[in-house]
N, C-alpha and C positions, 0 to 999 in steps of 0.2 A: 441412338447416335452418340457418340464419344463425349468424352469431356475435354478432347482438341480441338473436335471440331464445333463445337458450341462456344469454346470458348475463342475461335479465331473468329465467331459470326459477331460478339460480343466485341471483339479488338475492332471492327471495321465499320463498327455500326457509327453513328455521329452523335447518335444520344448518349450513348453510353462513353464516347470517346468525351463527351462535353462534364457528364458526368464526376469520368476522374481527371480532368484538364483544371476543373472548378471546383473541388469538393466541399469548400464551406461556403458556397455563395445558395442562395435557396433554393433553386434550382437543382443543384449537388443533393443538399437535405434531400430535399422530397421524393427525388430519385431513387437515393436510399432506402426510405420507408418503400419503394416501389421496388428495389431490385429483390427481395425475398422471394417474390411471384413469378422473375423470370427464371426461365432456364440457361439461357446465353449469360447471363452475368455473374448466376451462384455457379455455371462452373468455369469462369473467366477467373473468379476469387480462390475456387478451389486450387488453379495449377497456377495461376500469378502471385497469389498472397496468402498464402498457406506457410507460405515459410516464411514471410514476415509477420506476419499474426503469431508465430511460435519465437520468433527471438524478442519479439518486443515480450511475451509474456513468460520467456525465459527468465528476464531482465527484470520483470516485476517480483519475478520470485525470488532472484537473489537479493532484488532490494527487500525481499519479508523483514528479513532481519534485521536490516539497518533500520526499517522506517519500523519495525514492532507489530506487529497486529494485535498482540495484547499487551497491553501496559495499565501500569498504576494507576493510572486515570482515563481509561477507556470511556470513549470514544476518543480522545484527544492524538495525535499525531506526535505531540510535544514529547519530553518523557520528562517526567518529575522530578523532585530531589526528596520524596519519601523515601524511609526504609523501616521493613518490615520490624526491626528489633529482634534479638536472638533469640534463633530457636523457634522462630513464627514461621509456618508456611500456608502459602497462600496458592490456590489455583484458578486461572484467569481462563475464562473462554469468550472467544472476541467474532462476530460473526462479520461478513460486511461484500457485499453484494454491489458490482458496479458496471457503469455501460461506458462506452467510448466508439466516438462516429470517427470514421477517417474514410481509408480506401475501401477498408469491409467495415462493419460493424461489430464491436467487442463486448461480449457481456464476460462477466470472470465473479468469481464465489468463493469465500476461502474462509475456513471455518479453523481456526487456530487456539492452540491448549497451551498454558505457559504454565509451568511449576518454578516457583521462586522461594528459595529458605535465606534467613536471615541470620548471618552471621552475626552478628552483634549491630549494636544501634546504628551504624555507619557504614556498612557492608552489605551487599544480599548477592547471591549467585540464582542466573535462572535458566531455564532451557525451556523450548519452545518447540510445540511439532503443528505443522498447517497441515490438514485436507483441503484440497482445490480442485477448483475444475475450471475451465473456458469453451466457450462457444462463440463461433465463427463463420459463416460463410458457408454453412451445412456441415462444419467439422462440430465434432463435443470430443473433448476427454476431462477427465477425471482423477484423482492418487493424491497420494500424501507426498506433500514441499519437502523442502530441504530443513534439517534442522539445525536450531542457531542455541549457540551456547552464549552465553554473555556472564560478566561479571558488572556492579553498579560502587561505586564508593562513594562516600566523602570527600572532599580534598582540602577544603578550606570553608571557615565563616566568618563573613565580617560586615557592618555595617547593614545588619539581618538580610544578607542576600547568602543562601547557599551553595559553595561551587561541589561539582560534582565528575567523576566521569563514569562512562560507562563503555569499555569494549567488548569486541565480541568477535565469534566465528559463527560462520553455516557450516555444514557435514552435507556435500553433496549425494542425500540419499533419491530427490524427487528424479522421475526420468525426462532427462533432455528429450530424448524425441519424442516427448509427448508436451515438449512443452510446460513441463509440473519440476521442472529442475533445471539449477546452472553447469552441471556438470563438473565444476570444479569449486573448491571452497572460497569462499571471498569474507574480506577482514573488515572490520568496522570501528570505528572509535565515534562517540560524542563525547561534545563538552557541555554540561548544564549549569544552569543557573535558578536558583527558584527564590521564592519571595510569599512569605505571606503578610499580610495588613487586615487586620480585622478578618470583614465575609472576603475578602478579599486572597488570589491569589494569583502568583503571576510565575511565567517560566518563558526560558529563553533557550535555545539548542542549536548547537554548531556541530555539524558532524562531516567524516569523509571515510568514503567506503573503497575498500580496495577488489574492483570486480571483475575478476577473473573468469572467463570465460568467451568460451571459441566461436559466438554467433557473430562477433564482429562487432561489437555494443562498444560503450564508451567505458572505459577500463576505471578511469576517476571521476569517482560521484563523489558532488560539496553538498551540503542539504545546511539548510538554515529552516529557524519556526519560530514562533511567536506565540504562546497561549496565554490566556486568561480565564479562572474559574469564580464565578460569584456566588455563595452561600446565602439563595432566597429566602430558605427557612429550613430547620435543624433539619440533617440528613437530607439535603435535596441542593444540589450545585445543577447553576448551569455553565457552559462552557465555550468559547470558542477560537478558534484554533486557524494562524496563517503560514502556511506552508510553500517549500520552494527546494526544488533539486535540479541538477544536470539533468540534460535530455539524454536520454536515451540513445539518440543519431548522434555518432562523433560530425558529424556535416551540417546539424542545427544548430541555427544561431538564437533560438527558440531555448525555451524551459520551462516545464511545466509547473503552475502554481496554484495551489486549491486554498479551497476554505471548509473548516468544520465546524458542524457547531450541534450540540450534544445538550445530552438530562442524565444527569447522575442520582440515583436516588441509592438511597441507604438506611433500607426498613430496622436494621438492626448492626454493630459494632461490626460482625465478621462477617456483614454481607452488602454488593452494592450491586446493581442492579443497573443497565444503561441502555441508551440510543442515541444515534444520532442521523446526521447528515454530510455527505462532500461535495461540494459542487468546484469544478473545473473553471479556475477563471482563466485559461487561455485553450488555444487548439490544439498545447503540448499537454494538456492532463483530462483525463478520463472527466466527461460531461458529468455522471454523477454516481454518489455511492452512497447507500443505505447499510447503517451500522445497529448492533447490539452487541450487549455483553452481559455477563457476570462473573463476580470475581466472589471468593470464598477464603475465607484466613481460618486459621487452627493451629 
């Protein structure tokens, strides 16, 4: 039997029609975990939500580079006002695995390499390459993102708070239809702020991304964050991290906003070691995300 007409038995039924009428009510949930088994539902997703399952994770991929996958203090969201010092390079691998429930169910994986050199104490240039994949609704694919070139500075110190910026591009190499690329380059700037006090450290990030691309997504993305890192005991921070962007839907009056919260350990000077967690606090961001890393300096 086809996948029209399975999926028009799927459009008429009342459970299922109740299903996406209701999606976050419990009834919607449990549904969910129930629609895998059918057949009228995974191919109602397949020819309904096939192509919104690829623009939203279009959309995720251009934002790689605005929101970072690897950073200076991975797992954290935030970005820091470190710099490497001249001549120092460091390479980051940042892992992080996440699910998100809506009309289909989203699982996505992105396994991302940053190389960063230090131009002198106030400077560092980096570039970043993601492998990713998504699954959906009996779709998988799989390839390598788009890549983001960034530059980070100094700008000002005063009243021991660090200001900082950091812009940046993507290189639309992943493939749009698959989903693993924006198709077109999109531009980024933050503004930082950092602070340390004793075990203490604190960052604050303003950024806005210019996102270019034909799915139909919202073109001006603002992101704001919040981090905190505390130093338990030598080489060992824990961390956590409040996060906030534009939706995705230019017709949401919604915005998704998560929380992290992370173990940074650092067995030795040019090695740190990480994990964490993201948990989704509204219906606009991914329910949850499991992270690692390791970074490397020379």
């Amino acid at each position: 039997m086809s996948d029209k007409i399975l999926a028009f038995i799927s459009s008429i039924c009342p459970f299922c029609r109740a299903k996406r009428r209701w999606p976050g009510s419990s009834y919607g949930r449990a549904m969910r975990r129930l629609e895998k088994f059918c057949p009228f539902c995974r191919a109602y997703a397949r020819i309904h939500m096939g192509g919104s399952v690829k623009k939203i994770l279009v959309l995720t991929v251009a934002l790689g580079g605005f929101c970072g996958n690897a950073r200076a203090l991975h797992p954290l969201i935030s970005e820091d006002t470190g710099f490497l010092g001249k001549g120092v390079r460091q390479v980051e691998t940042g892992f992080e695995y996440s699910a998100a429930s809506g009309g289909a169910d989203v699982y996505s994986r992105s396994l991302a390499a940053e190389f960063s050199y230090g131009l002198n104490g106030k400077a560092d240039i980096l570039l970043s390459a993601p492998w990713q994949g998504w699954t959906s609704a009996g779709m998988s694919e799989s390839g390598p993102g788009d890549l983001a070139l960034e530059a980070k500075f100094q700008v000002a110190e005063k009243a021991g708070w660090v200001l900082a910026l950091k812009p940046g591009l993507s290189l639309p190499v992943g493939d749009e239809e698959k989903g693993l690329g924006s198709g077109r380059s999109g531009f980024w700037s933050y503004a930082i702020a950092g602070r340390a006090s004793g075990p203490w450290q604190f960052y604050l990030n303003a950024g806005f991304l210019l996102n270019k691309n034909s799915g139909g997504e919202e073109e001006h993305i603002v992101k704001a964050s919040a981090a905190a890192a505390l130093e338990i005991a030598p080489g060992t921070l824990v961390s956590a991290d409040l996060t906030t962007e534009t939706s995705a839907d230019p017709a949401s009056l919604k915005h998704p906003a998560a929380a992290i919260f992370g173990l940074i350990w650092s067995p030795s000077e040019n090695l740190d070691l990480d994990a964490g967690a993201k948990f989704g606090l509204n219906d606009e961001a991914d329910d949850l995300g499991l992270l690692a890393g390791a970074t490397f300096r020379f």
